[in-house]
TIFISE-853334 format. One line per 10 residues: number of its first residue (from 1); their letters; for each residue x, y, z of C-alpha. Coordinates in pm, 1 decimal. Layout:
// residues N
NUM) A) X Y Z  ...
***
This chain:
// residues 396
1) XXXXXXXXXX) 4598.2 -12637.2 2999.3  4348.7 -12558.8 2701.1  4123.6 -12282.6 2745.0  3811.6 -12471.7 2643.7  3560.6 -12164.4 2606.7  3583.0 -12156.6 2247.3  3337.5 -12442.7 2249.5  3096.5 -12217.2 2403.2  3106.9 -12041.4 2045.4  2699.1 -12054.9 1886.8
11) XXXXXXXXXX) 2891.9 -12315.4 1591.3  2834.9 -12577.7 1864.6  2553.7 -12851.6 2022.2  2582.0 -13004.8 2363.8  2698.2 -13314.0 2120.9  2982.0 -13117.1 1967.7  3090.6 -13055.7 2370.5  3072.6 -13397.2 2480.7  3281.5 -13535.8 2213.4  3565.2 -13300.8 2229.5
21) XXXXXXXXXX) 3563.7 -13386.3 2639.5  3570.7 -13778.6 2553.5  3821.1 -13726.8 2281.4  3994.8 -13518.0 2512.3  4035.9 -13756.1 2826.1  4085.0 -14076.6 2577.2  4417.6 -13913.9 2417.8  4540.6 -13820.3 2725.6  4493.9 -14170.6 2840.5  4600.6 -14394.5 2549.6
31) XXXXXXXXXX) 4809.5 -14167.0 2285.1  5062.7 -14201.1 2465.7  5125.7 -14569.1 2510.7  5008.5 -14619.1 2125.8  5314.1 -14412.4 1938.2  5675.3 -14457.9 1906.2  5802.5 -14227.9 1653.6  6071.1 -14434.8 1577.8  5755.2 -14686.8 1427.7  5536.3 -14508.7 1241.2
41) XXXXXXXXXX) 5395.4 -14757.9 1066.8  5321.9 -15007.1 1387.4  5214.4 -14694.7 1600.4  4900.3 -14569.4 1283.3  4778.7 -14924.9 1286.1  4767.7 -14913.7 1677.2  4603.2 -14595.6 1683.7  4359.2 -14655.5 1415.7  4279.0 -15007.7 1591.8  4249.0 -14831.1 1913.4
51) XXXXXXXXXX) 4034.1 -14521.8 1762.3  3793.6 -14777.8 1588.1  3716.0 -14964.4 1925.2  3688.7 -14624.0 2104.6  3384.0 -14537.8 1840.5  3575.8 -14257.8 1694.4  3599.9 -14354.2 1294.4  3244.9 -14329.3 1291.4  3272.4 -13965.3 1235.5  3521.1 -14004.1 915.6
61) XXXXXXXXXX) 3321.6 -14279.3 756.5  2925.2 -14223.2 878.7  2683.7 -14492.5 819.4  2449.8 -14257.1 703.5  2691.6 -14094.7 446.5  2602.0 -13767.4 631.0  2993.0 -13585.1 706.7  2942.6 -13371.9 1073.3  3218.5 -13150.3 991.1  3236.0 -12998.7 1314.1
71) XXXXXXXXXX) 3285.3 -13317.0 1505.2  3555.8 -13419.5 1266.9  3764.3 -13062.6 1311.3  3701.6 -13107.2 1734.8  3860.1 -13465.3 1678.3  4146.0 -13369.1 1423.4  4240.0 -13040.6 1665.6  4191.5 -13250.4 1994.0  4394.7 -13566.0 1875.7  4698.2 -13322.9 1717.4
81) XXXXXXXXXX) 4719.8 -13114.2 2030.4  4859.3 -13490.1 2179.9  5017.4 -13599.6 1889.9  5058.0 -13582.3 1503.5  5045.4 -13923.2 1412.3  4711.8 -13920.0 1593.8  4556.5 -13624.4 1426.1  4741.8 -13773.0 1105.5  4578.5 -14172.8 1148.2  4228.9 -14026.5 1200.3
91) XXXXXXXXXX) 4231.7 -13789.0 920.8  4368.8 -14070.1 687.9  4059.5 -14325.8 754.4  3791.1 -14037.3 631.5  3984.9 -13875.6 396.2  4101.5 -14247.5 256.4  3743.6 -14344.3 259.5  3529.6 -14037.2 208.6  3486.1 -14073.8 -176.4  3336.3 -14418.8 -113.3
101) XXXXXXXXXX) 3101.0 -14243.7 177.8  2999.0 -13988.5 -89.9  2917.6 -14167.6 -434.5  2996.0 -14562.0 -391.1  2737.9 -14783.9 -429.4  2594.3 -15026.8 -184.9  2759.0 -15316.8 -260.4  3105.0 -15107.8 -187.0  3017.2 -14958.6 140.4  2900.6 -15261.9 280.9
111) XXXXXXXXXX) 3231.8 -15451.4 94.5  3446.6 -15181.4 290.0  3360.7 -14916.1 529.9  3254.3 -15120.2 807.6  3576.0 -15265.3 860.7  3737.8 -14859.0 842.8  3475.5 -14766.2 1106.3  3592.8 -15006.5 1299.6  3970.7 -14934.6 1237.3  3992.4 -15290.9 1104.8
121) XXXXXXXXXX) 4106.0 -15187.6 753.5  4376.8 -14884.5 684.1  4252.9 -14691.4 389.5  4455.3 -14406.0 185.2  4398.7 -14126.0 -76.5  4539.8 -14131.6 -403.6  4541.4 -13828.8 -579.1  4868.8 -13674.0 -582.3  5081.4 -13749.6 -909.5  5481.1 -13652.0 -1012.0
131) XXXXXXXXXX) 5319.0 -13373.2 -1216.8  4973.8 -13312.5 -1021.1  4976.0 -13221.2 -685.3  4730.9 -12919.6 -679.1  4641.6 -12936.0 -1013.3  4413.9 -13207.6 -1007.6  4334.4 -13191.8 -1380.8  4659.1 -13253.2 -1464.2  4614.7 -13603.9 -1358.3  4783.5 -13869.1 -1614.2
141) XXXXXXXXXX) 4749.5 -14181.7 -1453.9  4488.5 -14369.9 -1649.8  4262.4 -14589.5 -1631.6  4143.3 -14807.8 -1970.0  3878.1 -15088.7 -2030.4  4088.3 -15431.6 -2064.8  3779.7 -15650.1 -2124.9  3571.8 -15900.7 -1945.8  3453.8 -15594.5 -1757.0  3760.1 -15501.1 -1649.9
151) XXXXXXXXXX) 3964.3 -15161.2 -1566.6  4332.3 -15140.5 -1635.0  4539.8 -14888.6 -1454.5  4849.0 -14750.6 -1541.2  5073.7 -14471.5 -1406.9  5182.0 -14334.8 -1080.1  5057.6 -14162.0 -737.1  5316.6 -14000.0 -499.5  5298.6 -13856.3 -151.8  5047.0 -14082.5 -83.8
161) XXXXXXXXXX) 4945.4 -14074.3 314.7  4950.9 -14464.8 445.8  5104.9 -14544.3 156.3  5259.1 -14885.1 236.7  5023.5 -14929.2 546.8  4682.2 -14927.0 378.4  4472.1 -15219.2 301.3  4270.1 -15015.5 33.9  4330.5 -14726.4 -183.5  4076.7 -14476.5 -374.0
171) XXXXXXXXXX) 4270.9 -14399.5 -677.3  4188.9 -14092.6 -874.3  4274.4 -14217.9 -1246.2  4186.8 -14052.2 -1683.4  3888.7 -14254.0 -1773.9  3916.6 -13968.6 -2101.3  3552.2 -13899.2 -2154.3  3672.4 -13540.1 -2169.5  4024.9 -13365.8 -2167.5  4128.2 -13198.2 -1810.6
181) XXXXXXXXXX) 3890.2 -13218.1 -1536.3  3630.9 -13350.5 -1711.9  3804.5 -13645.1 -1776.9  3843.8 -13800.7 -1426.5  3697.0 -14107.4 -1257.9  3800.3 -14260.9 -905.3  3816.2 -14618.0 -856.0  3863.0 -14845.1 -523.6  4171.8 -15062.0 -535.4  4275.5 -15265.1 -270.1
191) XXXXXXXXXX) 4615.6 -15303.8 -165.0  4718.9 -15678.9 -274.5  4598.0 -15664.1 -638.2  4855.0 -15770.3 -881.7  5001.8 -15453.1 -1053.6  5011.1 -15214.2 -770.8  5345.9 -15167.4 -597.6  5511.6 -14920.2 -343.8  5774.4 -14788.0 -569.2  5932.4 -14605.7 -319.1
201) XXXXXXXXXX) 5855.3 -14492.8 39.3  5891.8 -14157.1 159.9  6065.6 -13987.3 437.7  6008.2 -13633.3 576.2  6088.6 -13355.2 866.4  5765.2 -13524.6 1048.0  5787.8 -13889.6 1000.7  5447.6 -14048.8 863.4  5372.3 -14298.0 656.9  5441.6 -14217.8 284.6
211) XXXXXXXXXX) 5479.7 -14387.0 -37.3  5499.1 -14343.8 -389.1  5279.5 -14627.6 -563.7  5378.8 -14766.5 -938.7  5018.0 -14891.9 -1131.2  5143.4 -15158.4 -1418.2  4881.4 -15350.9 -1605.3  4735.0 -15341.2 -1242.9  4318.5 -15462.1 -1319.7  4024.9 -15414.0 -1122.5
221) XXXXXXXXXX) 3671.1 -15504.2 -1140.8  3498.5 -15246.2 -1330.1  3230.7 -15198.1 -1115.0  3520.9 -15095.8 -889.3  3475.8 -14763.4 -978.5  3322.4 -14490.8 -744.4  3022.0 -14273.2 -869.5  2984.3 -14188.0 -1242.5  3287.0 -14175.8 -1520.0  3420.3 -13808.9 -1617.2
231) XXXXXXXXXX) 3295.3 -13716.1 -1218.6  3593.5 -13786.2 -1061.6  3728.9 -13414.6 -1023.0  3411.7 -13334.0 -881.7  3420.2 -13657.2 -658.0  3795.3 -13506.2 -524.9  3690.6 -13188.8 -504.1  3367.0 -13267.2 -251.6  3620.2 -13502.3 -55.7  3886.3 -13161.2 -41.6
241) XXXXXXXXXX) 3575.9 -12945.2 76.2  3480.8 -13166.8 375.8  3861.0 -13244.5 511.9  4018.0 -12889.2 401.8  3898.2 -12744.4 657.7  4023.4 -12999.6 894.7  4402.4 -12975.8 807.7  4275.8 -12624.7 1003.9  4176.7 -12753.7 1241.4  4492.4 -13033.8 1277.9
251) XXXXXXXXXX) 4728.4 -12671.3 1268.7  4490.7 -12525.1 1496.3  4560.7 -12802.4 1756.0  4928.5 -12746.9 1733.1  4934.5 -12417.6 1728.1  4706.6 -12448.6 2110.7  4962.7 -12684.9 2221.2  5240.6 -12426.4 2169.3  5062.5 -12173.3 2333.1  4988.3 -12350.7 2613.6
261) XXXXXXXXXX) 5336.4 -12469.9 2666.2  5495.8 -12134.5 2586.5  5208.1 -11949.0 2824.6  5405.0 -12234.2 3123.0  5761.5 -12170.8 3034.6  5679.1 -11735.2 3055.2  5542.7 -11802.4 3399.1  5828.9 -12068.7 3561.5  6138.2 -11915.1 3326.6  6307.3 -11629.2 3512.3
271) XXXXXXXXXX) 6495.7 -11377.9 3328.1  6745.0 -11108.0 3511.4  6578.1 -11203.8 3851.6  6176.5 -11198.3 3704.3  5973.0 -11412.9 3512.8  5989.8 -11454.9 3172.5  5640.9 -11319.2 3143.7  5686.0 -10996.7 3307.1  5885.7 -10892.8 2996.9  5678.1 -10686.6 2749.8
281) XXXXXXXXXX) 5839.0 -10828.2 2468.9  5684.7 -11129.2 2616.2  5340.6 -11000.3 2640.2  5334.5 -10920.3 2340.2  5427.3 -11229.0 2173.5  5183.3 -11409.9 2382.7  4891.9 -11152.2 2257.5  4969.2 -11190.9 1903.5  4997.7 -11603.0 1956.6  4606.2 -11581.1 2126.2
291) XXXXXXXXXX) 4518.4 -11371.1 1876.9  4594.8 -11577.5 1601.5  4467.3 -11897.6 1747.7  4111.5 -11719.5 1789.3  4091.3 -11592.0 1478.9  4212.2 -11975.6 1291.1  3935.2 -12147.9 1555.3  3674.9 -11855.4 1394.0  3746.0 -11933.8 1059.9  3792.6 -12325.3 1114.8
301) XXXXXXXXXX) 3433.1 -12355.9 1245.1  3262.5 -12124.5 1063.2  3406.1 -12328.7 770.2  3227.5 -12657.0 961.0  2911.4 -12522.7 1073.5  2842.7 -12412.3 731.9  2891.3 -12711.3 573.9  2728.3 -12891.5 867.3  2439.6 -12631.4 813.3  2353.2 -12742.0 402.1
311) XXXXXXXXXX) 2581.0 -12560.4 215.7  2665.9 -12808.8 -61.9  2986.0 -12625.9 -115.5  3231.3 -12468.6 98.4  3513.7 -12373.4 -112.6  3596.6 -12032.8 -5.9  3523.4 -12146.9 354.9  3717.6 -12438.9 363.6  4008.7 -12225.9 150.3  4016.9 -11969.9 397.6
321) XXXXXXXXXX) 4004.3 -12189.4 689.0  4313.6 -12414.3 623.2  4516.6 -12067.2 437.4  4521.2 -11870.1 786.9  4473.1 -12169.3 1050.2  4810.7 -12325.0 894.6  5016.1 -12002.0 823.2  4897.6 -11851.3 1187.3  4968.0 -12197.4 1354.2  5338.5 -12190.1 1180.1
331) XXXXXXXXXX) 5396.1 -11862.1 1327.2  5227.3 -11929.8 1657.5  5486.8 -12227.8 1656.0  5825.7 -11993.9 1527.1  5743.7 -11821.1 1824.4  5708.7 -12066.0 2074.8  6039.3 -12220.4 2015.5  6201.2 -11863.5 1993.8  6078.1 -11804.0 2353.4  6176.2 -12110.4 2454.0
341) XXXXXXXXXX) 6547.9 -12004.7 2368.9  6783.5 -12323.9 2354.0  6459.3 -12553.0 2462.2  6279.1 -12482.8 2134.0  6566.6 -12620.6 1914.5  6629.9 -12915.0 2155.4  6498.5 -13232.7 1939.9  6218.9 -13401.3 2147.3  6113.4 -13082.0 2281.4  5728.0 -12995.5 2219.4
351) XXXXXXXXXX) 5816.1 -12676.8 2032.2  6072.1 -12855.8 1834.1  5819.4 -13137.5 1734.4  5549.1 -12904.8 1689.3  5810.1 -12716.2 1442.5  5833.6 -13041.8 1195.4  5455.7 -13124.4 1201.3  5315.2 -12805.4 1100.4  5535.6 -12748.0 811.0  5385.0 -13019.2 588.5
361) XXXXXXXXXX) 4990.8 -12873.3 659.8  5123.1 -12556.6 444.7  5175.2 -12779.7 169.5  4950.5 -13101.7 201.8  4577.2 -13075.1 33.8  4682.3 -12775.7 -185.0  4950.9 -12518.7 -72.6  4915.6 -12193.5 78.3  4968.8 -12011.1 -248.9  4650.3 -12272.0 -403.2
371) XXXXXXXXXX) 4408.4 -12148.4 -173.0  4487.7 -11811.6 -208.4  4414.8 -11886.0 -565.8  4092.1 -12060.3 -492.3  3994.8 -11768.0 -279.8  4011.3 -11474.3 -546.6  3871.6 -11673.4 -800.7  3577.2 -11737.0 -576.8  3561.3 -11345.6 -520.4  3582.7 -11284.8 -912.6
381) XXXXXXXXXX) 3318.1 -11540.5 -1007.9  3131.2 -11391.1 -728.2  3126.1 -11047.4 -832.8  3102.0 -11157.1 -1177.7  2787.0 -11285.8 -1099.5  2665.3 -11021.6 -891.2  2702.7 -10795.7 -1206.7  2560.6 -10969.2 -1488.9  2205.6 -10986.5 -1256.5  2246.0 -10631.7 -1193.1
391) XXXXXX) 2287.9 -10634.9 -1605.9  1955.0 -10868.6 -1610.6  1766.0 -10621.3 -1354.3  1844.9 -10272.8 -1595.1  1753.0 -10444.6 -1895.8  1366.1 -10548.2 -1768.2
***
C-alpha cells in the first residue's frame, strides 16, 4: 500500500486528488495486461493507445497550451509506481510534443496534437547529439535552406526516447543566426520523410525504446519549423523546465514502490525467530527510506505548484527537484534490494526491476552533476543580482 496523505499537502486541488485516484485504479487495472518486457516496442504503442482512450494525454499535450504540472508529476509518479514503461510512454507523448504545445503555430497543432492526445500518433524528442547531451549549445546537427522553401537537415540525434516507434519527431537542429545557443531552431519532422533513418537502435539495463537517428539531405517544409529561428535553446530549455521536474516525480514513484514492498517483506520475513522489522538496523533503514521519499515528494511539488502558480521559469526548482528525487530514489532502491537479501538480486523481482529503471533518471534530461551545475549558477546570478541593486540603492 501507498500512504496517500501526501496529497493532502496545500500544493494540491480536489482535481489534483481525483486524478491521482483514477490514474491510480486504471494502472492497477490495465498496466498489467498492456506490457511484456520482452516487447517494448508493441507494449508503448499499447499503452499510449490505451492512455489516449482513458483521457490521460490530455495533460502532456493541453488544448489550451496551458502545462498543469502538478497533474503531470501525480500521473508520471502514479503510472511508474506500476511500471516503467508506463511512466516512460506517458512522459514521451508531452515531452515529444511539448515544443509544438509551446510555440507551434496553428496550422501544426491542429496538423498533429490531436492525434497525440488521443494516443493515435507516437511522438519523440530529439535533442541529444554524439557530442551534446547536456550541453545543448553544442548542438551540430544543422539545419540549411535548400530552396523552394525548403529546410535541409543534416547530422545526427542519439538516445532518442521512441526512437524507432514514433510517428513524429521535434528535432532540435543549427539554423546559425548566432554561434552556441543562440544559434538553435527546432523543427517538426515526421517519421517517413526521405532522409531520416534509425541508424542504430539502442539497448540498455531498463529496456525502452531507443534509437540513434542519421539526418542525410533529409527536407522538410520550411514552415515546419517551431516558433522563431535562433529560439530554439530557449524553446528546449522551457520544454526541460516543465518535464524536469517530472523525471522526479517518475523516481519518486519508484522509490514509493520500494518502500512499500520493503515496509511488507520487514513485517512477513523472520530473522533468528522475529520479524525482520523488529531489527533496529531495520528501523532504521526504513526511517531514512521515508525520509527521503518525503523530502523528493516536497521538492517535486513545490517544483509543480510553482510553475502551475505563474512562474515563467522554474530552473532552480525543477533542478533541485529531479537532483534529490532521483539520487534519494536510487538509494531508497539500494536499500530495498539489500533488505531483501537474495530476493533483491533475483531478476524479475520488484527491487531488482526497480534497480535497472532508476539508474537511467540520474542521467536522462541532464545528469546529476548538470543540475548541480544549474543550481549554483542560479545561486551566483542570484546573489549577483542581489548586490549590484544594493550597489544601485548606496549610490542614490
Amino acid at each position: 500500500m501507498i500512504d496517500p496523505r501526501f496529497l493532502d499537502w496545500p500544493f494540491f486541488e480536489p482535481r489534483h486528488r481525483a486524478l491521482a485516484e483514477k490514474a491510480a485504479e486504471w494502472a492497477a487495472t490495465n498496466v498489467a495486461s498492456l506490457v511484456d518486457h520482452g516487447e517494448v516496442d508493441a507494449s508503448c504503442r499499447r499503452l499510449v493507445r490505451a492512455m489516449g482512450e482513458a483521457g490521460f494525454l490530455a495533460y502532456a499535450a493541453p488544448e489550451d497550451g496551458r502545462f498543469d504540472v502538478r497533474s503531470i508529476c501525480i500521473l508520471r509518479e502514479t503510472f511508474a509506481r506500476f511500471d516503467g514503461l508506463a511512466d516512460f510512454a506517458f512522459a514521451m507523448q508531452g515531452l515529444g510534443s511539448a515544443a509544438i504545445t509551446l510555440a507551434g503555430d496553428d496550422a501544426m497543432k491542429a496538423r498533429i496534437l490531436p492525434d497525440v492526445r488521443a494516443g493515435r500518433s507516437i511522438t519523440a524528442f530529439a535533442l541529444s547529439e554524439p557530442a551534446a547531451g547536456s550541453d545543448v549549445a553544442n548542438i551540430a546537427l544543422s539545419a540549411t535552406p535548400a530552396g523552394n522553401d525548403t529546410i535541409r537537415l543534416d547530422g545526427e540525434k542519439t538516445w532518442i526516447s521512441n526512437g524507432g516507434i514514433a510517428d513524429h519527431y521535434v528535432v532540435f537542429a543549427r539554423t546559425g543566426e548566432a554561434p552556441g545557443a543562440r544559434g538553435l531552431a527546432a523543427f517538426s519532422v515526421p517519421a517517413d520523410t526521405p532522409g531520416l533513418t534509425i541508424a542504430e537502435r539502442l539497448d540498455t539495463i531498463a529496456p525502452h525504446p531507443l534509437a540513434r537517428l542519421r539526418f542525410d539531405d533529409c527536407r522538410i517544409p520550411a514552415d515546419h519549423r517551431i516558433g522563431q529561428a535562433g529560439k530554439g535553446f530557449r524553446l528546449a530549455m522551457t520544454t526541460l523546465d516543465i518535464f524536469r521536474a517530472s523525471v522526479g516525480a517518475a523516481a519518486l514513484g519508484f522509490a514509493r514502490r520500494a518502500l512499500a514492498a520493503t515496509i511488507e517483506r520487514a513485517r512477513t520475513r523472520e530473522l533468528f525467530g522475529a520479524p525482520l522489522a523488529d531489527m533496529p538496523t531495520t528501523q532504521t533503514a526504513l526511517a531514512e527510506m521515508e525520509c527521503e521519499v518525503d523530502t523528493s515528494a516536497l521538492l517535486v511539488y513545490r517544483a509543480a505548484w510553482t510553475r502551475d502558480a505563474g512562474a515563467e521559469r522554474i530552473t532552480r526548482e525543477a533542478a533541485m527537484a529531479k537532483l534529490i528525487a532521483t539520487e534519494h530514489a536510487q538509494r531508497v532502491i539500494d536499500r530495498a534490494v539489500q533488505l531483501h537479501g537474495g530476493d533483491g538480486v533475483r531478476a524479475g523481482s520488484v527491487p531488482e526491476t526497480l534497480y535497472r529503471e532508476i539508474r537511467a533518471l540520474r542521467i536522462y534530461e541532464g545528469a546529476s552533476e548538470v543540475q548541480k551545475l544549474i543550481i549554483a549558477r542560479q545561486m551566483l546570478t542570484r546573489a549577483e543580482a542581489a548586490e549590484t541593486s544594493a550597489d544601485t540603492e548606496r549610490t542614490r
